[in-house]
N, C-alpha and C positions, 0 to 999 in steps of 0.2 A: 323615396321621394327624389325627385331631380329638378334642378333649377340651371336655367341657361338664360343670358343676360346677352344682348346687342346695344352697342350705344353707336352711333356712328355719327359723323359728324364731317362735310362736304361744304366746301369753296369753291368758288369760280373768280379768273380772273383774268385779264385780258390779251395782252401780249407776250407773248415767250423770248425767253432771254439764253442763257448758257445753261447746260445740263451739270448739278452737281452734287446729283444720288447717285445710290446703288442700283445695281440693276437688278430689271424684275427676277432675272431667271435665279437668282439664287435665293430666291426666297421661297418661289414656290417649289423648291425643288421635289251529359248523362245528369241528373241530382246526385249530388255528392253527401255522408253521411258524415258528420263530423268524427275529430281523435276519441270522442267519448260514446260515439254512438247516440247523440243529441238530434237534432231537429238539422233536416238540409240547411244549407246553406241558402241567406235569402229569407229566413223566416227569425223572429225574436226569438234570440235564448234568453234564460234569466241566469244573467251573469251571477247573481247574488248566489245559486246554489252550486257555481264551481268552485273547487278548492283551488286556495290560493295559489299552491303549489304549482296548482296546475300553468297557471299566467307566468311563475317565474321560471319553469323550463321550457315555455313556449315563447319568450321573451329575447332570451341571450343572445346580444350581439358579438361577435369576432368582430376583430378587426375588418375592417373594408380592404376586402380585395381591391386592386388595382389592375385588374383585365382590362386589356385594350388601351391601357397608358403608352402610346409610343415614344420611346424616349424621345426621339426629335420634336416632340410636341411640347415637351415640359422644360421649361427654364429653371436650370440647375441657381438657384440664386445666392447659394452658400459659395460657389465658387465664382461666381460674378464678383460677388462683393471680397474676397479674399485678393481679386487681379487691385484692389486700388484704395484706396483712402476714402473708407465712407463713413468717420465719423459716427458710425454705427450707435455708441451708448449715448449717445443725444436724446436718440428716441426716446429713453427712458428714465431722464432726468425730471424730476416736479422741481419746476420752479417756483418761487417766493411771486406773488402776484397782490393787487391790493384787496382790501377786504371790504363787502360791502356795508354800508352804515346798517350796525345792529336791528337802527328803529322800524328796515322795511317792509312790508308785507308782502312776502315774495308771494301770495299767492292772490295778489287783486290786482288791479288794472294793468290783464297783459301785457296793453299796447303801450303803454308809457315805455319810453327808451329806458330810462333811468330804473326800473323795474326788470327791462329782457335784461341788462349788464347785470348786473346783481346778482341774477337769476345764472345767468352763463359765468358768473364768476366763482358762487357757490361752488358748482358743479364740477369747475378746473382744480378746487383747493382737493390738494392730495394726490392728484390725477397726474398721468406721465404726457411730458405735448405728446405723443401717439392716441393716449386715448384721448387728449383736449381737442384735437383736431377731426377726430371721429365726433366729438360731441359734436362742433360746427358741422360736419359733413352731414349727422341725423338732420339736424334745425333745418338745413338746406331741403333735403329731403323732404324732409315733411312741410315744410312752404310749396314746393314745387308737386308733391301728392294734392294738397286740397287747391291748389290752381288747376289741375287737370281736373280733379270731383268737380269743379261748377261748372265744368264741359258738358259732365255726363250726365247721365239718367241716372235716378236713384237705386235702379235695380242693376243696372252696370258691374259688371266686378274689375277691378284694378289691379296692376303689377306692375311695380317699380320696384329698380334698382340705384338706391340713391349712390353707392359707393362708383360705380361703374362712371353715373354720371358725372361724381366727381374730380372722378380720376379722365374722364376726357376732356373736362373744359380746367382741369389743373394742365395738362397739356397745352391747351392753347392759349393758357395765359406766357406761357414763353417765348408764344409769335406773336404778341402785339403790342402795340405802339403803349405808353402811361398814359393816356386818357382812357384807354377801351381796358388797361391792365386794372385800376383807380376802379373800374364800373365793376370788371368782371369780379374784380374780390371784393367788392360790396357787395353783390349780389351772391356769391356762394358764401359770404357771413368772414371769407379768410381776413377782413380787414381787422375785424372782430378779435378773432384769434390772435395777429401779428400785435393787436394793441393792448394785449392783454400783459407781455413781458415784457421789458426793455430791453431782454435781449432776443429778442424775435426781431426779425424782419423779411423782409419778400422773399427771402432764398428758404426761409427754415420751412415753409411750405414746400415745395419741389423737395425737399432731402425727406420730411416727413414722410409725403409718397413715397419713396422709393423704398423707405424704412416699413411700411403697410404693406405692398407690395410682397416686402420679402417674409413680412410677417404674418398675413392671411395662405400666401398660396405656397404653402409647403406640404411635402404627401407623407409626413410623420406624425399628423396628427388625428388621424383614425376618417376623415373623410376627405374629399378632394372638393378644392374651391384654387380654383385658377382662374387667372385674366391674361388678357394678351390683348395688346397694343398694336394696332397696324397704321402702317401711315404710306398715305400712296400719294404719288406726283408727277404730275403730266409732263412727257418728255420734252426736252427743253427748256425746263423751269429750272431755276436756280436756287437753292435753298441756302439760306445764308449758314456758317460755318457753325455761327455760336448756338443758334437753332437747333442743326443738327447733332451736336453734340451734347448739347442738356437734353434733347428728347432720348437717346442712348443712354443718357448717363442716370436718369430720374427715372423714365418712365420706361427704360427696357426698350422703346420702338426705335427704329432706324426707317428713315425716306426709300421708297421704292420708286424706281422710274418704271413709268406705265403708260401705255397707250388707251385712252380710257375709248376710242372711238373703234380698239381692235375687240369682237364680239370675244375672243380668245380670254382676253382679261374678267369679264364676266363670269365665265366659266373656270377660271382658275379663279377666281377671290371667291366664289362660292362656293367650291372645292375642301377651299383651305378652310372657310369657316363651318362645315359641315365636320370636318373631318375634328378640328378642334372644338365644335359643342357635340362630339360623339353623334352625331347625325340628328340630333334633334332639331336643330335650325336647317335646313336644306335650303332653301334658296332666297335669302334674305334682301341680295339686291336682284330687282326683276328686271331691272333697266338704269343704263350712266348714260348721264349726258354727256355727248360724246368732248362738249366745250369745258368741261369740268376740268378742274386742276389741284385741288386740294382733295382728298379723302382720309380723314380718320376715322378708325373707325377701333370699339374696345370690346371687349366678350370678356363676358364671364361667365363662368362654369362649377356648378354646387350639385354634388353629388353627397348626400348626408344619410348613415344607416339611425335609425330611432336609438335609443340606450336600450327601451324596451320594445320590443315591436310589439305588432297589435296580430294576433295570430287571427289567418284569413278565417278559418273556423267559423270566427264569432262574429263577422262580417253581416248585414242583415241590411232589409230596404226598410228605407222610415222617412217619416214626413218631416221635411225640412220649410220652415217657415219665409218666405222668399218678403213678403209684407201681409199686411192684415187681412188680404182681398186672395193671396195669392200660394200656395204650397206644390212643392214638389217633390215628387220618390225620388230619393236617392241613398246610395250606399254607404251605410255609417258604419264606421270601423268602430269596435270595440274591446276595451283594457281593463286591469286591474291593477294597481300596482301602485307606488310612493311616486306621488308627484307632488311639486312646488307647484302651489296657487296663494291667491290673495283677491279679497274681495274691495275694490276703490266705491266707497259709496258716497263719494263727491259726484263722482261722474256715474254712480250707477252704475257698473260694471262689472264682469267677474274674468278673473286676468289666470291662465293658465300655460304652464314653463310643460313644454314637450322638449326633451334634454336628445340632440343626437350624441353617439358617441365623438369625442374631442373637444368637449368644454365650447360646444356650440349649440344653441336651442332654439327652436319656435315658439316666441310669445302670441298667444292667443287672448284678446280681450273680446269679449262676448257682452254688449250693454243687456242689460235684466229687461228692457224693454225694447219695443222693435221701433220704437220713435228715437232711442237714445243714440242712433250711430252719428248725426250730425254733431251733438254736439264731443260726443268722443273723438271723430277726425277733424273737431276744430282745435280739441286741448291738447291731443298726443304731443308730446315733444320728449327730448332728453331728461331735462325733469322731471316728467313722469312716469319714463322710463325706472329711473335711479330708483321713485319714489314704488314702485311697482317690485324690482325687484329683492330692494331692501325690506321689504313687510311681507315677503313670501312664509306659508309655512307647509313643512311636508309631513303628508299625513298618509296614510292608504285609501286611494280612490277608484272610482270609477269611470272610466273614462270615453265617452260616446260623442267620432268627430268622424267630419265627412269625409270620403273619399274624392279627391276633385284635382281640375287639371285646368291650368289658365294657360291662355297664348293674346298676349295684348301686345300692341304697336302705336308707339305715339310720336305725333311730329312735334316737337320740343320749342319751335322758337316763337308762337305765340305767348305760352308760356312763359318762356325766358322775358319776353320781353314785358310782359305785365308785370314781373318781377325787379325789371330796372337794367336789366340788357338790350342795349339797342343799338350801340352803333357798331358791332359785329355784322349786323343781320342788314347795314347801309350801305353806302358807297361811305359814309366818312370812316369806315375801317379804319385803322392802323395794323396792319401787319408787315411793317418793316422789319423788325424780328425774324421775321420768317421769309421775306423775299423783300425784293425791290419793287417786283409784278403788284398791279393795285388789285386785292383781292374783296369778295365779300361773299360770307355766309347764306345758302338759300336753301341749305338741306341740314335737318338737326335732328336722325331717328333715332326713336328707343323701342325696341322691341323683346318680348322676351318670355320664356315659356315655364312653368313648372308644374309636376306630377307630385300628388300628395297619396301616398299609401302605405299599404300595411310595413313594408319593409323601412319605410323613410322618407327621403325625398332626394330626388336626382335630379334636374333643374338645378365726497365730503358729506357728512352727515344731511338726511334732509330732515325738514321739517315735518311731522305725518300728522297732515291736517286732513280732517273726514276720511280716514282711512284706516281699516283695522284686517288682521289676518282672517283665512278664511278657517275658521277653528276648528269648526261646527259639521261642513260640508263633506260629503262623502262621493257625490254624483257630481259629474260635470259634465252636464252633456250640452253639446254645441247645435243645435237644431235651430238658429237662426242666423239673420248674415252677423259675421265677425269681422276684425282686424287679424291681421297675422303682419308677424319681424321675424326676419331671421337673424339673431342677433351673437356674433360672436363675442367670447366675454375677455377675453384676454386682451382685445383692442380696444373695446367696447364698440365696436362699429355693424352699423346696421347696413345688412350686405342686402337684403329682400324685404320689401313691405307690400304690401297690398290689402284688399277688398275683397270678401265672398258673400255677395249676396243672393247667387245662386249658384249653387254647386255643381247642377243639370248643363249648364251653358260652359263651356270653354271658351 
């Protein structure tokens, strides 16, 4: 399975001043018979009469090779962070935080404020700020998932990367003025977070990135998930000091001087991001305006082997239920083997942990009915995450889930701004922070791709109300649209989410 993430993120602004980046140039520098002698490939086997045995040597993952890692590509971050003072065990401090009144029902009137705080503060009790700051980063996430769903059609399938995009507009809260900083950490929830400790404040945010950063994208722990930060500046522009040096010092990027009107640059920033999503993205930007002056832009990159794969073998076409009116043939991979499920019968659903190797896994919830997806992408959150994975039980199952491949792109700042960002996207900008020049936001894309298959994919206590394990169940088969997270556990941070309501459509 592979997963590739674009976030990019573009200003224009008016008059050019002194040049004070780096320069571009060093930057870019026959029917097949199955192992048992079963039925071809393409037709039902009945998994039930293979021996188990058989699934657990046709399962075993090695470690994930790293072919085609260039070292120049991969930011050594153990040695980053050993050149300088980063405060490093911060990340992993739990703070003392307040508690919420015993009396509340954390599970009724979402919308009440006084209800989500309680709710997010349960959730931080016990938790290190790395993972309190992931919690905020999902909530984001998932506010900003069902603002794009009331875009689309119901049969739509979706792909978002909340982490990517929180990590590009954690970025550009360092170039703007305190009114537009005030909005922008309203809206991604960090106000939340900072007011959760008395000893938080606006910087613990920026160090926490950097501390995620070095703590998701390392190649020791059995699959590759990388990001990289670019940030591009039209020649002549001046970028202020303090800027440049907390974008380097947080976020890894350094300012590039470029000529956005030379067709050359084009061709080299698409180069670069090809080469860095192993060629899965090829040409992301089609066209720059040549008046443009600000680009950032973030990739992220998930390359994950299964713990069990699903051996092609057993691979078959089956009817996948797209809605009540409508069914499609598609390739459903099939397994056997110990997985963690739980069945939430608040919301109707049946919730399944596909584990890759490195304590990173695909959450699959599956609603028991095909009217049930609204209201499950109206309730997902963090909460229900905890609430999901703490009522898991592992039993020996069966396991029947689609083969499928998303490539979706989304322009971000209608969204953002139904959300409560808006003077980014005006003339009343502030981003003195980041220049003198009067800048404003008109380009905010999110694009981004994943493969699901046999191999993988390359692309505090709670309360357990209406919710019981799945005891009973031995079959899980996915033959309608789902939810999926890819959801790292050691951060807690959800790196991919999205929608399948057909599997057939890319």
């Amino acid at each position: 399975m592979w997963f590739v993430w674009i976030v990019a993120v573009v200003s224009l602004l008016s008059a050019p001043a002194l040049a004070g980046v780096k320069d571009l140039g060093s930057h870019f520098s026959g029917q097949q018979v199955d192992a048992r002698g079963h039925a071809p490939a393409g037709e039902n086997t009945d998994i039930e009469s293979i021996p188990l045995d058989f699934h657990r040597e046709n399962t075993v993952t090695n470690d994930l090779p790293l072919e085609g890692l260039d070292e120049e590509d991969y930011i050594d971050f153990d040695k980053i962070l050993e050149e300088g003072e980063d405060d490093y065990s911060d990340g992993d401090a739990i703070d003392e935080i307040s508690t919420p009144a015993p009396d509340l029902d954390l599970f009724s009137e979402p919308t009440d404020p006084k209800i989500r705080r309680a709710r997010l503060l349960r959730l931080f009790h016990g938790r290190t700020r790395l993972q309190r700051i992931n919690v905020v980063n999902g909530r984001f996430g998932f506010r900003l998932y069902r603002k794009i769903r009331n875009r689309l059609n119901q049969t739509d399938n979706i792909l978002l990367a909340p982490v990517g995009i929180s990590i590009a507009m954690g970025m550009m809260a360092l170039g703007v003025g305190p009114n537009a900083h005030e909005q922008l950490y309203q809206t991604l929830g960090f106000s939340e977070f900072v007011n959760a400790s008395a000893q938080y404040d606006n910087t613990t945010v920026p160090k926490l990135f950097r501390k995620l950063t070095h703590r998701l994208f390392r190649r020791n722990f059995g699959y590759t998930l990388r990001s990289v930060n670019d940030l591009y500046v039209r020649q002549n522009i001046r970028i202020e000091d303090g800027f440049r040096g907390s974008a380097k010092k947080y976020y890894f990027a350094e300012p590039q001087s470029v000529d956005f009107s030379d067709p050359a640059f084009l061709v080299k920033a698409n180069q670069r991001i090809q080469k860095i999503t192993k060629g899965l993205i090829k040409e992301p930007l089609k066209s720059v305006d040549p008046n443009m002056v600000v680009m950032l832009l973030n990739y992220l990159y998930f390359k994950g082997t299964w713990e069990q794969k699903f051996p092609k073998e057993l691979t078959h076409y089956r009817n996948f239920r797209v809605n009540e009116k409508q069914q499609v043939r598609v390739p459903m991979m099939q397994n056997k083997g110990s997985y963690l499920a739980a069945a939430d019968h608040e919301l109707n659903c049946d919730v399944l942990q596909l584990p890759y190797a490195g304590n990173i896994s695909m959450l699959i919830a599956v609603p028991q009915k095909l009217s049930g997806m609204r209201s499950l992408e109206q309730e997902i959150s963090p909460t229900l995450i905890n609430k999901w994975l703490n009522n898991m039980t592992n039993r020996t199952r069966e396991v029947v889930f689609p083969r499928f491949k998303l490539e979706q792109s989304y322009d971000l700042i209608e969204h953002l701004k139904e959300m409560g960002l808006t003077d980014l996207f005006t003339e009343q900008g502030d981003f003195t922070p980041m220049t003198s020049e009067k800048v404003i936001i008109n380009w905010f894309k999110h694009q981004g791709i994943i493969t699901v298959n046999e191999e993988g994919t390359e692309a505090a206590a709670m309360t357990h109300v209406g919710f019981m394990p799945l005891s009973t169940q031995t079959r899980f088969v996915v033959d309608r649209p789902f939810l999926f997270l890819i959801y790292e556990h050691r951060t807690g941070c959800v790196v991919f989410m999205g929608r399948v309501v057909d599997p057939s459509r890319s």
